[in-house]
ZAFI-58535 format. One record per residue: residue number from 0; chain; x, y, z of N, C-alpha, C in turn. Coordinates in steps of 0.001 Angstrom, whole numbers, plus 500000, padded with zeros to 6 digits. Atoms other than C-alpha are relative to their C-alpha. Layout:
N
<NUM; "A"; <X; Y; Z>; <X; Y; Z>; <X; Y; Z>>
...
END
This chain:
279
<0; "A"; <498803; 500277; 500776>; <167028; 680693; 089380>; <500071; 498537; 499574>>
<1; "A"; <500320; 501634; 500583>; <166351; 676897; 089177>; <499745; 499423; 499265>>
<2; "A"; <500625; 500753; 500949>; <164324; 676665; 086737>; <499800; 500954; 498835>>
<3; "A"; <500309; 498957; 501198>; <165197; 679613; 084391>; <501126; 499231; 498714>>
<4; "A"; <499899; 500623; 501343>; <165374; 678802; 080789>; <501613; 500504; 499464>>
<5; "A"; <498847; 499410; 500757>; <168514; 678598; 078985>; <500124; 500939; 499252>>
<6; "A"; <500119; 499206; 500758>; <167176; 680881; 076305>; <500187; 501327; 500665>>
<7; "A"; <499757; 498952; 499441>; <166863; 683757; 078901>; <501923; 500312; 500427>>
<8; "A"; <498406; 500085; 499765>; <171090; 682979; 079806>; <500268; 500577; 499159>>
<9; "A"; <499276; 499225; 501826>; <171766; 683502; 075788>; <499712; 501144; 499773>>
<10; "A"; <500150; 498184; 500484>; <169966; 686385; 075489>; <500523; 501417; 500978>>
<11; "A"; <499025; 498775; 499927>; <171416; 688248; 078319>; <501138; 499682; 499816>>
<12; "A"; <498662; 499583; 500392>; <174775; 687246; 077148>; <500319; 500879; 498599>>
<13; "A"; <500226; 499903; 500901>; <173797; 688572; 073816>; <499709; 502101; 500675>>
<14; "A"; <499512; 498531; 499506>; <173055; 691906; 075751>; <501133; 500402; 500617>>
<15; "A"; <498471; 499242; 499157>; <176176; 692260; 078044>; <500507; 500004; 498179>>
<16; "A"; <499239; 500155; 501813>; <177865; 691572; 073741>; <499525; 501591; 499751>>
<17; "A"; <499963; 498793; 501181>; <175507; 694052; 072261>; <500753; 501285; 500861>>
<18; "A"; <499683; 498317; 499063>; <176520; 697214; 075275>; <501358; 499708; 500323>>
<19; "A"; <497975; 499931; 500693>; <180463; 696001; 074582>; <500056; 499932; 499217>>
<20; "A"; <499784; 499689; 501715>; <179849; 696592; 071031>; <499969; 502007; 500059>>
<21; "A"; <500169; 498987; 499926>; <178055; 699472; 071564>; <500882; 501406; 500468>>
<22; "A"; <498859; 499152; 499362>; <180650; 701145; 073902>; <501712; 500074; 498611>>
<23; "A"; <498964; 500179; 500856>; <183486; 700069; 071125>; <499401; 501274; 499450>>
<24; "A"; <500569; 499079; 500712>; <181202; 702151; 068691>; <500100; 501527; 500361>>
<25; "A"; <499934; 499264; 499651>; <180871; 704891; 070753>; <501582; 500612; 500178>>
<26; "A"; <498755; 499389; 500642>; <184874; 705090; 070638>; <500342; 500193; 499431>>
<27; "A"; <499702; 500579; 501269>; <185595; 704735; 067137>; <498918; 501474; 499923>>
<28; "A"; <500333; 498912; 500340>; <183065; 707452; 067120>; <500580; 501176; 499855>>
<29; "A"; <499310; 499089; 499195>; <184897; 709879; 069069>; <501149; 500349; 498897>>
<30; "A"; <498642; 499779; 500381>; <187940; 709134; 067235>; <499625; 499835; 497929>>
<31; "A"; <500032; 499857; 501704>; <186376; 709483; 063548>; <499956; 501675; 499907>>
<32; "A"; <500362; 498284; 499952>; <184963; 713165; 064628>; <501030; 500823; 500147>>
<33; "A"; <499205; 499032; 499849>; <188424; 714085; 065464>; <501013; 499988; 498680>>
<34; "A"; <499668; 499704; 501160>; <189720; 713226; 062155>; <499434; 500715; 498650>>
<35; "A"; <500544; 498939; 500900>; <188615; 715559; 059057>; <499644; 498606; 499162>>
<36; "A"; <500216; 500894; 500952>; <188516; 712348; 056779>; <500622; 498657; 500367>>
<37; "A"; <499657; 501427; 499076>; <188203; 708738; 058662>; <500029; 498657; 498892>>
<38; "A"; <499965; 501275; 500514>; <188884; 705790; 057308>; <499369; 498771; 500406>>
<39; "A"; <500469; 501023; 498715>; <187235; 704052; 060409>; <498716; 500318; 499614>>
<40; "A"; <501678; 499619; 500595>; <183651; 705066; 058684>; <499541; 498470; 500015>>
<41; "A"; <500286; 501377; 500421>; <183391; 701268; 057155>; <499853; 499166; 501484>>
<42; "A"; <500115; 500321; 498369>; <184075; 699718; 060576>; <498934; 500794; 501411>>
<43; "A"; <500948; 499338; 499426>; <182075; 701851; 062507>; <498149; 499522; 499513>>
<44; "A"; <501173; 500760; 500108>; <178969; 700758; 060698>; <499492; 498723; 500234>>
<45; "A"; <500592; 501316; 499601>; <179690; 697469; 060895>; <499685; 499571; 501225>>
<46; "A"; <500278; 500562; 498813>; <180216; 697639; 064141>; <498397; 500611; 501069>>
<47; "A"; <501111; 499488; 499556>; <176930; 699607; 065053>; <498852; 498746; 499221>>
<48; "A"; <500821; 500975; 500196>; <174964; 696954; 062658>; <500489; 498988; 501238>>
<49; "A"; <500059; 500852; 499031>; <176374; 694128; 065066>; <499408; 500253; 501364>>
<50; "A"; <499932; 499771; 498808>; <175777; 696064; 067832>; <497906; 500109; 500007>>
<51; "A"; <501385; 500070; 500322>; <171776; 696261; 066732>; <499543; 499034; 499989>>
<52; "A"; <500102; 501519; 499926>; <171925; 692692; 065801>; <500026; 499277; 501507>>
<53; "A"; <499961; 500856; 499195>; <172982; 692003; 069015>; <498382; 500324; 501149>>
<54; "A"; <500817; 499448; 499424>; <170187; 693736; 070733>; <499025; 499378; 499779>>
<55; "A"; <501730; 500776; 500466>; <167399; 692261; 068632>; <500285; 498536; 500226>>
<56; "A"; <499697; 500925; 500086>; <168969; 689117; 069323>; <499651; 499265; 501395>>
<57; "A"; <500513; 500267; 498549>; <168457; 689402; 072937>; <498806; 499890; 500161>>
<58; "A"; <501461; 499859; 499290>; <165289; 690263; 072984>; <499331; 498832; 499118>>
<59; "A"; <500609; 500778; 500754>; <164386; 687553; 070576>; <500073; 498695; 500839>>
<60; "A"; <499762; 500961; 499376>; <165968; 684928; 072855>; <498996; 500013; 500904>>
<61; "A"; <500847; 500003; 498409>; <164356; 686074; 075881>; <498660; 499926; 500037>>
<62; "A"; <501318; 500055; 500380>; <161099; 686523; 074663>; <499067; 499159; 499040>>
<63; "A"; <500713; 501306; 500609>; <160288; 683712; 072253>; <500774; 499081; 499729>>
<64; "A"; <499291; 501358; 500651>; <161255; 680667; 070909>; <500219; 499789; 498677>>
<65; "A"; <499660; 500310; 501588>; <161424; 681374; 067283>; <501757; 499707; 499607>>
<66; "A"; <498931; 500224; 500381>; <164302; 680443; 065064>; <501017; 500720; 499601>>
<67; "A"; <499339; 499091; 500574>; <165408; 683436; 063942>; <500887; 500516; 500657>>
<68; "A"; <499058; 499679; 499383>; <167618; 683630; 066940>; <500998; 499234; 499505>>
<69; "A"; <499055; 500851; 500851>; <169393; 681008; 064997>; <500906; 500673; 498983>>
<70; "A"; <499184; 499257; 501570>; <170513; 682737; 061541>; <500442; 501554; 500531>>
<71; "A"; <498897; 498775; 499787>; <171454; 685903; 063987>; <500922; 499766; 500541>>
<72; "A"; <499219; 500699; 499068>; <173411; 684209; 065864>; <501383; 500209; 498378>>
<73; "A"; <498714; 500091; 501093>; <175436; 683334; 062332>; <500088; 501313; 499439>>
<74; "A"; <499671; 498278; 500509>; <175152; 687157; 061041>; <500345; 500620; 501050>>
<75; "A"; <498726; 499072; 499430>; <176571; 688308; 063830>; <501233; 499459; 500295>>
<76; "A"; <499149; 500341; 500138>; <179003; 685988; 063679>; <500775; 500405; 498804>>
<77; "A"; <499591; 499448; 501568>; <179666; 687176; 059981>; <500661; 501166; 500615>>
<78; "A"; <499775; 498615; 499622>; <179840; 690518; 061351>; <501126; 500704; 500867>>
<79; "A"; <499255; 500394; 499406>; <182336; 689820; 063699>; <501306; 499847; 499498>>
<80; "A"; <499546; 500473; 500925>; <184265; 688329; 060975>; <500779; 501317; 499189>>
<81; "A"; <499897; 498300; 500963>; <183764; 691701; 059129>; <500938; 500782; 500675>>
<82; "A"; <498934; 498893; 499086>; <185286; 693715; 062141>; <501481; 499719; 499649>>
<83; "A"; <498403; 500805; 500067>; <188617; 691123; 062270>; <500103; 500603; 498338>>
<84; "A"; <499388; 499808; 501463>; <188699; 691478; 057981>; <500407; 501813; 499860>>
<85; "A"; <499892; 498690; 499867>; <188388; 695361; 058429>; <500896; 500216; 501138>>
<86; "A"; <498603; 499485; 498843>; <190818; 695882; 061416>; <500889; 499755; 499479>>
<87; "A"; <498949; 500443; 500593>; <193510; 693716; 059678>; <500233; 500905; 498979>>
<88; "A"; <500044; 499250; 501167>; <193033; 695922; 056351>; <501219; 501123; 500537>>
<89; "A"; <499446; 499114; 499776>; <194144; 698941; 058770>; <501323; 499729; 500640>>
<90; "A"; <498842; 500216; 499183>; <197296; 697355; 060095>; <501410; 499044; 499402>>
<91; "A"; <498960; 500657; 500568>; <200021; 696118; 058044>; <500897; 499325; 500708>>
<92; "A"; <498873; 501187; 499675>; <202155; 694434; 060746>; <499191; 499190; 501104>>
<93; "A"; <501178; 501305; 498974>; <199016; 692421; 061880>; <500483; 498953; 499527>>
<94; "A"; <499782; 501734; 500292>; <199884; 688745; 062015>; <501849; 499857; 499974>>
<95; "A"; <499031; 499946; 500155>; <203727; 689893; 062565>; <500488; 500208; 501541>>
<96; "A"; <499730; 499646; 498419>; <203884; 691351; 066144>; <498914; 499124; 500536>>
<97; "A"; <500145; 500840; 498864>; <202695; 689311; 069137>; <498519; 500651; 500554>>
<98; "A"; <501227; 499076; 498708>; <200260; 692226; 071087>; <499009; 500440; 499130>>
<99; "A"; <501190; 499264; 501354>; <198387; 692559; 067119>; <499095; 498456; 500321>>
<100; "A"; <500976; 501691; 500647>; <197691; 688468; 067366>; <499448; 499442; 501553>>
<101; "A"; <500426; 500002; 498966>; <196477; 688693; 071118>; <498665; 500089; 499572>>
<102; "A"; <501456; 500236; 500282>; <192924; 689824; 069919>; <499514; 498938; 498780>>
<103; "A"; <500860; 500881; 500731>; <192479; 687157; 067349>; <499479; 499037; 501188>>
<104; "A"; <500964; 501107; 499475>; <190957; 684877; 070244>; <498975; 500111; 500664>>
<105; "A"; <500981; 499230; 500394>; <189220; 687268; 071322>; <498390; 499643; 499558>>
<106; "A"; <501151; 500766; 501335>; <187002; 687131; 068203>; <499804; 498633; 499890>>
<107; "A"; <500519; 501260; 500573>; <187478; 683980; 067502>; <499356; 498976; 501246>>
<108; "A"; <500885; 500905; 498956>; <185841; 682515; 071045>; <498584; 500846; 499794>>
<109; "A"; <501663; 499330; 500380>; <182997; 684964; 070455>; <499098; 499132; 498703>>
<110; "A"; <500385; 500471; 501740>; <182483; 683783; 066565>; <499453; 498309; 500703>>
<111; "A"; <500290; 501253; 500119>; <182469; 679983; 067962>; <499263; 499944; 501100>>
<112; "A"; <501059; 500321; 499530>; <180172; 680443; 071215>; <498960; 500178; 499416>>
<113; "A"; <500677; 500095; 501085>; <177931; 681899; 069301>; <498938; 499588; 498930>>
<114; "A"; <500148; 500888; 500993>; <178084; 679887; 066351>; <499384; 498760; 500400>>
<115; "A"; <500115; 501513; 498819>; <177763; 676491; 068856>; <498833; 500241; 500286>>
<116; "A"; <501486; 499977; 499528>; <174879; 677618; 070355>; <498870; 500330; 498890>>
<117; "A"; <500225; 499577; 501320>; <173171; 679025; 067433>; <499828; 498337; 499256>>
<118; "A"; <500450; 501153; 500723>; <173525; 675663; 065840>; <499643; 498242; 501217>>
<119; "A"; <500598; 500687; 499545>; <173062; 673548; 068467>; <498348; 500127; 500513>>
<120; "A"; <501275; 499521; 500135>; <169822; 672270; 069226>; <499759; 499625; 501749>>
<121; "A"; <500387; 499819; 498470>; <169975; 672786; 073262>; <498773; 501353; 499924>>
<122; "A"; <500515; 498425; 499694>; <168000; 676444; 072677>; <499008; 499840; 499271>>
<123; "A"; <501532; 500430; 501010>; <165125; 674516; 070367>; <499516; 498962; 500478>>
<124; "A"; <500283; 501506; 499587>; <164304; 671445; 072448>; <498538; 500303; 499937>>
<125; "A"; <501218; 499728; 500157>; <160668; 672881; 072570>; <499286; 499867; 498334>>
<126; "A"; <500570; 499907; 501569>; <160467; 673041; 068790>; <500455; 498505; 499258>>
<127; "A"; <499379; 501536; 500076>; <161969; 669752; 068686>; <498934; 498882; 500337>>
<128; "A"; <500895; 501389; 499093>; <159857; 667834; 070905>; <498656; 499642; 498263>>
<129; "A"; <501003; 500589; 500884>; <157787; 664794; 068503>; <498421; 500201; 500505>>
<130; "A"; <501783; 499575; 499198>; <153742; 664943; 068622>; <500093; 498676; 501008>>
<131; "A"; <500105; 501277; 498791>; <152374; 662408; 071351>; <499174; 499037; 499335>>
<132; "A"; <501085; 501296; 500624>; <150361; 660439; 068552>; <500981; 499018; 499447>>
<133; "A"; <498838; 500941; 500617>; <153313; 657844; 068520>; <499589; 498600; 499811>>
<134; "A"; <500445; 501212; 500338>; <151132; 654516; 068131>; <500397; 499603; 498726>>
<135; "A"; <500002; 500348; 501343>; <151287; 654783; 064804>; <501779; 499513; 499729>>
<136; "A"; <498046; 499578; 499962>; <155645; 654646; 065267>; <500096; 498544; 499822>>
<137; "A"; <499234; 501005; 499928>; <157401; 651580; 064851>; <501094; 500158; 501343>>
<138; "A"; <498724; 499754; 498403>; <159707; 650906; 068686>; <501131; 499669; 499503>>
<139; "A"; <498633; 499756; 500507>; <162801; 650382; 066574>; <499934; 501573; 499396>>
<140; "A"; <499820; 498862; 500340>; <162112; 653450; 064787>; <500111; 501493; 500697>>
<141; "A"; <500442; 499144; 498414>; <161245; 655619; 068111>; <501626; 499687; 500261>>
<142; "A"; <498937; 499939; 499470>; <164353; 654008; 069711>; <501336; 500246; 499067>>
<143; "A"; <498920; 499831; 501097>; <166857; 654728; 066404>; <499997; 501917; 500101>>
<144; "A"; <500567; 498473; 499907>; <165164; 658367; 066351>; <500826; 500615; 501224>>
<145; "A"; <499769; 498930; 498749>; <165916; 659370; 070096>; <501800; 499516; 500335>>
<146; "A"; <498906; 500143; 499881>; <169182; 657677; 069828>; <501157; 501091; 498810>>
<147; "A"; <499439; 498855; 500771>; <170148; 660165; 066946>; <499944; 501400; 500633>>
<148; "A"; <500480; 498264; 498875>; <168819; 663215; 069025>; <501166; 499933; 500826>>
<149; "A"; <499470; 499933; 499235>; <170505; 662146; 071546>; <501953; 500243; 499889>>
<150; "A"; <498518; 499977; 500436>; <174201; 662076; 069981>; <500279; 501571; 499567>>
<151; "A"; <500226; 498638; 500443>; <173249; 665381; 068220>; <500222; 500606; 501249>>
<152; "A"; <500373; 499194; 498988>; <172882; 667020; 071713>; <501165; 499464; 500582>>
<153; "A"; <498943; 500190; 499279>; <175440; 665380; 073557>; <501649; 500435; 499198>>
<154; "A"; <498943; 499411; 500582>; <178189; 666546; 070689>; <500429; 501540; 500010>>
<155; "A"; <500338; 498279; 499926>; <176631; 670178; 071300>; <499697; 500285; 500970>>
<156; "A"; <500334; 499549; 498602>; <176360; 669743; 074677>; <500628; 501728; 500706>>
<157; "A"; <499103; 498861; 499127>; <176765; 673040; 077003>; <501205; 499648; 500244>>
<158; "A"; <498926; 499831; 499321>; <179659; 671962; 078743>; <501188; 499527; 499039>>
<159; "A"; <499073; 499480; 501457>; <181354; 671338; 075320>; <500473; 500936; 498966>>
<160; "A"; <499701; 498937; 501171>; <180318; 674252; 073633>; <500993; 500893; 500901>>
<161; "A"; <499257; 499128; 499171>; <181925; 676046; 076685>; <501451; 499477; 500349>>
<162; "A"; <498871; 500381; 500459>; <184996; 674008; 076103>; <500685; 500285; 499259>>
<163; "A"; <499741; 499717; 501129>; <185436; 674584; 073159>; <500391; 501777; 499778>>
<164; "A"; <499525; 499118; 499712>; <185341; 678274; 073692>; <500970; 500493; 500620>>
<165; "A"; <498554; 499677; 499341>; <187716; 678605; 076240>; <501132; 499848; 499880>>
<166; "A"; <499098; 500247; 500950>; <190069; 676578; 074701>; <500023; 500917; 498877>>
<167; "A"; <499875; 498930; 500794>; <189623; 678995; 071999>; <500308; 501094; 499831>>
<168; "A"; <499491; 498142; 499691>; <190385; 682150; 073946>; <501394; 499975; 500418>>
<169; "A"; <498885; 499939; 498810>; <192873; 680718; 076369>; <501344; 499106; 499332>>
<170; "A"; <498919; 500447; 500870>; <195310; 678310; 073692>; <500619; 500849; 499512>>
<171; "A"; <499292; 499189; 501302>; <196545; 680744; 071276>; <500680; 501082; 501009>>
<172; "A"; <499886; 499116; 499086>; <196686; 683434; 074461>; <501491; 499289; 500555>>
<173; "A"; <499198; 500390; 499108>; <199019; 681018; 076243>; <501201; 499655; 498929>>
<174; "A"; <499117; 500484; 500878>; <200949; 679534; 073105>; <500927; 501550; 499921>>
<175; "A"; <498875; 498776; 500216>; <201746; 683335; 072603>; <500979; 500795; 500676>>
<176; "A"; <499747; 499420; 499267>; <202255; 684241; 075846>; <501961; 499062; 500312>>
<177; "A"; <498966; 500862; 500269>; <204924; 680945; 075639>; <501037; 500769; 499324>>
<178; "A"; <498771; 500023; 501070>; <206916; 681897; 072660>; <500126; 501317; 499623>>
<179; "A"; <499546; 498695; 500230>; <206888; 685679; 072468>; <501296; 499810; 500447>>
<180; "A"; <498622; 499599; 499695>; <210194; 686847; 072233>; <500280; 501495; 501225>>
<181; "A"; <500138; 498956; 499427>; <209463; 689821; 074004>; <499786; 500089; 501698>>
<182; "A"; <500288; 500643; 498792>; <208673; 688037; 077487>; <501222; 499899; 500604>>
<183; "A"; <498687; 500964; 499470>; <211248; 687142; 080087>; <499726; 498506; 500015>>
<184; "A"; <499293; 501193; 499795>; <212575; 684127; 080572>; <499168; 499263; 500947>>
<185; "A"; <500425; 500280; 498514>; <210807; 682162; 083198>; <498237; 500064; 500024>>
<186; "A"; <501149; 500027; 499990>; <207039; 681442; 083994>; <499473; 501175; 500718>>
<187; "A"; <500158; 499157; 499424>; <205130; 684337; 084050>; <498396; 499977; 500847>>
<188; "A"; <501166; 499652; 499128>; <201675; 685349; 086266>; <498976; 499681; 498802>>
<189; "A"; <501454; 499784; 500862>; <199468; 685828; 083218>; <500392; 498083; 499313>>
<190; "A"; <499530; 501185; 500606>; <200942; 682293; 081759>; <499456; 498997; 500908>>
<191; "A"; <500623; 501161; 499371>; <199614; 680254; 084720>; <498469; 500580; 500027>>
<192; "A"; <501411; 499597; 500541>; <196602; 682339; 084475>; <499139; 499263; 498835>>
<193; "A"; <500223; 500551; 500937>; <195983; 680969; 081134>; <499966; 498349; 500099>>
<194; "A"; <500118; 501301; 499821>; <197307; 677763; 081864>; <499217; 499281; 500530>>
<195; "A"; <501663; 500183; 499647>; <194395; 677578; 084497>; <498835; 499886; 499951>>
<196; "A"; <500785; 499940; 500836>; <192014; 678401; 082347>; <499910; 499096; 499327>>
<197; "A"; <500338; 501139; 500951>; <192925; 675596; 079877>; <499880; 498581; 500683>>
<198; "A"; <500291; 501342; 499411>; <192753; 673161; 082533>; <498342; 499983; 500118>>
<199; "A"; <501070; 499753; 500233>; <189310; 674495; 083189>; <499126; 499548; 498590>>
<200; "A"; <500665; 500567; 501523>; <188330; 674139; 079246>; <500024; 498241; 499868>>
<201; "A"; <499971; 501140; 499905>; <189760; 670632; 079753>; <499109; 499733; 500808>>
<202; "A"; <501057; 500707; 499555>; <187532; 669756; 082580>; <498249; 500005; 499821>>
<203; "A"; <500693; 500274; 500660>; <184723; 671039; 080944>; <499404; 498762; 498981>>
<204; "A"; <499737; 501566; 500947>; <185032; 668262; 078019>; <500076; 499007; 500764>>
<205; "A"; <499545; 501423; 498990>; <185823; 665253; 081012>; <499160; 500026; 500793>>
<206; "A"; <500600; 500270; 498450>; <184581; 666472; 084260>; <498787; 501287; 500262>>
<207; "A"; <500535; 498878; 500269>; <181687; 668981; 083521>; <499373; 500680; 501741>>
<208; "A"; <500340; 499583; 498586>; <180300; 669254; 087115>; <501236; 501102; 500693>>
<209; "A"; <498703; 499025; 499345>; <183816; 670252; 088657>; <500313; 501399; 498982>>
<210; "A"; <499920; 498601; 501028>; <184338; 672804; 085654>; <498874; 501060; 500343>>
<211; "A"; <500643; 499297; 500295>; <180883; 674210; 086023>; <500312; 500491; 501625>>
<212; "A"; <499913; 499558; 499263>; <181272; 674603; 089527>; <501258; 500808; 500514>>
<213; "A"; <498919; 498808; 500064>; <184868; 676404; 089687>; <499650; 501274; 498932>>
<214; "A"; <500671; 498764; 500646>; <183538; 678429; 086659>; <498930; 500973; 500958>>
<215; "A"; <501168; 499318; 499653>; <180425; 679719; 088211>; <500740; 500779; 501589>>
<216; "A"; <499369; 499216; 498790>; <182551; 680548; 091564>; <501013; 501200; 499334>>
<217; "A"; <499032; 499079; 500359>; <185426; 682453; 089849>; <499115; 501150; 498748>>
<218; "A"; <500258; 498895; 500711>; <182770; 684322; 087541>; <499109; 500907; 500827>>
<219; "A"; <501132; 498601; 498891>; <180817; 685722; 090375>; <500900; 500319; 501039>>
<220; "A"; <499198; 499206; 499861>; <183912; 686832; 091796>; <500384; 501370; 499349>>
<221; "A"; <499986; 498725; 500807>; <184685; 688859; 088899>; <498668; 500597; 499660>>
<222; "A"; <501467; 498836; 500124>; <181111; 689789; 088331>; <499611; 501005; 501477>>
<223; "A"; <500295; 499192; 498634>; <181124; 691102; 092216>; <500702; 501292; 499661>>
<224; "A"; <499477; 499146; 500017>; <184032; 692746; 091697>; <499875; 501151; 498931>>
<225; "A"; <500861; 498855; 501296>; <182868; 694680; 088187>; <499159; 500682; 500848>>
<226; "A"; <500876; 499534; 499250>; <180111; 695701; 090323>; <500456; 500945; 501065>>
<227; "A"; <499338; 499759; 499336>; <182359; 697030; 092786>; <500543; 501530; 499220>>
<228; "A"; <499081; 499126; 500762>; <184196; 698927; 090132>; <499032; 501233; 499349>>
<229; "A"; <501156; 499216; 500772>; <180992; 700484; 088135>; <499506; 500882; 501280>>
<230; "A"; <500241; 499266; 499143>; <179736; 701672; 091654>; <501007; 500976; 500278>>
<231; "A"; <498776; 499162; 500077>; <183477; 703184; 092260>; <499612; 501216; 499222>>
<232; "A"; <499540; 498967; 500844>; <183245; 705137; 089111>; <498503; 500868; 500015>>
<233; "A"; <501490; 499771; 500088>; <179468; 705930; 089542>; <500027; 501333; 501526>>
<234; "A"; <499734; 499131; 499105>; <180512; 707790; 093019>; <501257; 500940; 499878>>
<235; "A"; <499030; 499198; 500569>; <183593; 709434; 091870>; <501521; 499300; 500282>>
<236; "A"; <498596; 499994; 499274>; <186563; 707548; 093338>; <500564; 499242; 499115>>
<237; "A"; <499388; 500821; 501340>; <187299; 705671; 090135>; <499925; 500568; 498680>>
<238; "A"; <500168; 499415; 500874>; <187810; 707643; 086768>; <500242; 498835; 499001>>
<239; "A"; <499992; 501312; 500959>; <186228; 704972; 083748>; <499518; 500491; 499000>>
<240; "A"; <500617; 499427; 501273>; <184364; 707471; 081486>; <498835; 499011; 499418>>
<241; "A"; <501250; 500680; 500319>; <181058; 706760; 079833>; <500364; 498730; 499306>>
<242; "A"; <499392; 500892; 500859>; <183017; 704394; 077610>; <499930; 498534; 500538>>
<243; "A"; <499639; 500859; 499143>; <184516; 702150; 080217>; <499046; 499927; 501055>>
<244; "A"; <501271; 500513; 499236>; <181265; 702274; 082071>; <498922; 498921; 499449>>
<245; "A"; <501095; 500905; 500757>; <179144; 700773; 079506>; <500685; 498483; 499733>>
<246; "A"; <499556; 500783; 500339>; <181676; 698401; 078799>; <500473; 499229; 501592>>
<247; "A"; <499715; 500990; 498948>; <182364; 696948; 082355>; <498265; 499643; 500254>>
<248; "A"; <501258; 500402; 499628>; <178611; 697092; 082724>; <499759; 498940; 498755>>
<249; "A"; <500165; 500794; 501192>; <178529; 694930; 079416>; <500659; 498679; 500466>>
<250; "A"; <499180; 500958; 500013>; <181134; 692567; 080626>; <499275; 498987; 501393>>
<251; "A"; <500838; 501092; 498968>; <178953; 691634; 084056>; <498984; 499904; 499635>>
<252; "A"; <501194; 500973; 500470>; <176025; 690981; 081840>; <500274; 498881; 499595>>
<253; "A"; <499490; 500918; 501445>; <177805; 688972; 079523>; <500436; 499195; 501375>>
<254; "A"; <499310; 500957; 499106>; <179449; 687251; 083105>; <498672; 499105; 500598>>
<255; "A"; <501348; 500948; 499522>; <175602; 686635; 084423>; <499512; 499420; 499162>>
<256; "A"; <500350; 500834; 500860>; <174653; 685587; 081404>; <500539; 498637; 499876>>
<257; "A"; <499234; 501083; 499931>; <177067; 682697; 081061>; <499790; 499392; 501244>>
<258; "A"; <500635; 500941; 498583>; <176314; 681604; 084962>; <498520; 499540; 500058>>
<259; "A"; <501467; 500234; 499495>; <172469; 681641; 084548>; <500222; 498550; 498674>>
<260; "A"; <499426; 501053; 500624>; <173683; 679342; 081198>; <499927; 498540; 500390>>
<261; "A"; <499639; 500826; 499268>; <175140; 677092; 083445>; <498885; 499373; 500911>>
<262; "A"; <500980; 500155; 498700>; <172424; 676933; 086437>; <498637; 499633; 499410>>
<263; "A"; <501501; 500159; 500288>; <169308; 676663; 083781>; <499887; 498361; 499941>>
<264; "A"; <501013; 501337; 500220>; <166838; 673896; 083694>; <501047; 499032; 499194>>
<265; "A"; <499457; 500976; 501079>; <168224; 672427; 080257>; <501567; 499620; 500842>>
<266; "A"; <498616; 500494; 500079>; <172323; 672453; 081384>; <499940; 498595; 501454>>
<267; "A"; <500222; 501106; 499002>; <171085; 670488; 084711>; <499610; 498677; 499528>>
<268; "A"; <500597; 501513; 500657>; <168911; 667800; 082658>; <501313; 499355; 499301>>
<269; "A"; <498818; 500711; 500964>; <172432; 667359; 080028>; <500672; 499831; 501258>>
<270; "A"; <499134; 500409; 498987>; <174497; 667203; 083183>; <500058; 498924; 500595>>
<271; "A"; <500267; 501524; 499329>; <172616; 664067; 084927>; <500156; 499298; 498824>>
<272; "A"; <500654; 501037; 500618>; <171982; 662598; 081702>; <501849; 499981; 499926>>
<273; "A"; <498316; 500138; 500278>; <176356; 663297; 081234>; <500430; 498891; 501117>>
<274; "A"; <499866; 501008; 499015>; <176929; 661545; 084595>; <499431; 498828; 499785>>
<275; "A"; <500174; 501726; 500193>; <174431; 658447; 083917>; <500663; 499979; 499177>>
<276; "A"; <499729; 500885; 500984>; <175790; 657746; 081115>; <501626; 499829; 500056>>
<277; "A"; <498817; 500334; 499372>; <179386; 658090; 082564>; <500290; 498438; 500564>>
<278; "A"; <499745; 501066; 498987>; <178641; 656023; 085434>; <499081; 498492; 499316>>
END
């Protein structure tokens, strides 16, 4: 686990994604076959292309280093995009009620991890690296060079892009959870929940060590307990249907994925180099 590559992290988070697409699909199925004439046809494809995308996406990560994990990264972000423009279509009092504007963050932390990684260049440092015939270099030009790299990478650092996400899921979640009218009065359970979370996103951005290490504890909690739950329903004492099987089994890939993230080679090297240059 020490010394596994970030690329292998992305790509199984890219599988736990594609087999919680897939499981979506597989509902949306269900519920087109029971209508005579669906409207959910358009959506349904898109969401089976993403859910393909995400697949080849994995295996592209995990298995090489080409770039083309790059430009899927942004088409399935498109695609993504597509779902949100096509769901809204079917819902006229989207963006009016409270429990319609809960899944925009959702999407929109998916769309921007993603996107972040995808364009950062933590997941290309191999295709990056200069040749070793640097005599010929000028040492201002060498040291101007690795000082540009280096800003590039530290703006796209892991423990930013994973800032940036969370803040992305857990703001809008909490702002809503704030000012719904529909809430009591008074601070509720899921509201410090959230609020926890955005302290988390904050110490990401400041204090990345302490973040990564409360993250990585509280997601292999919930990845135990998923595990827990999938076995449940796998012996009979939990009713989750093939649906809600694929999709909790999707959600503790997508949870190991994001910890191995954390624990690879590359996020350790940005981590010391975050601290020296702190201290």
């Amino acid at each position: 686990m020490k010394n596994i590559s970030i690329r292998k992290g992305i790509g199984i988070c890219y599988l736990g994604l594609s087999l919680i697409v897939i499981s979506s699909a597989i509902s949306l199925n269900k519920l087109i076959e029971d209508l005579a004439s669906s409207p959910f046809t358009p959506l349904f494809i898109v969401i089976v292309i993403c859910a393909a995308l995400c697949f080849l996406s994995s295996v592209f990560w995990i298995t090489t280093r080409s770039f083309i994990t790059r430009y899927l990264g942004y088409l399935i972000s498109f695609c993504i995009l597509l779902v949100v423009y096509i769901g809204v279509s079917f819902n006229n009092e989207f963006g009016y009620a409270f429990k319609n504007l809960e899944a925009i963050p959702v999407f929109l932390s998916a769309i921007i991890f993603l996107s972040l990684f995808s364009y950062s260049a933590i997941g290309f440092l191999d295709k990056k690296q200069k040749q070793k015939n640097i005599e010929t270099l000028d040492s201002q030009m060498l040291y101007e060079n690795e000082q540009k790299t280096n800003q590039l990478n530290y703006f796209l650092s892991i423990n930013r892009i994973y800032s940036i996400t969370i803040a992305a899921f857990a703001l809008p979640l909490l702002m809503i959870s704030i000012f719904s009218p529909s809430i009591v009065k008074g601070i509720t359970t899921s509201e410090i929940a959230l609020l926890f979370v955005s302290i988390i996103a904050t110490l990401f951005w400041l204090k990345p060590k302490w973040a990564k290490i409360m993250f990585i504890i509280l997601s292999s909690i919930v990845l135990i307990g998923g595990v827990i739950l999938i076995f449940m329903s796998i012996f009979g004492s939990l009713a989750m249907g093939v649906e809600g099987m694929i999709t909790a089994f999707g959600i503790c890939v997508l949870i190991l994925g994001l910890i191995l993230i954390l624990i690879s080679k590359e996020a350790n090297a940005e981590l010391k180099a975050f601290e020296k240059k702190e201290s």
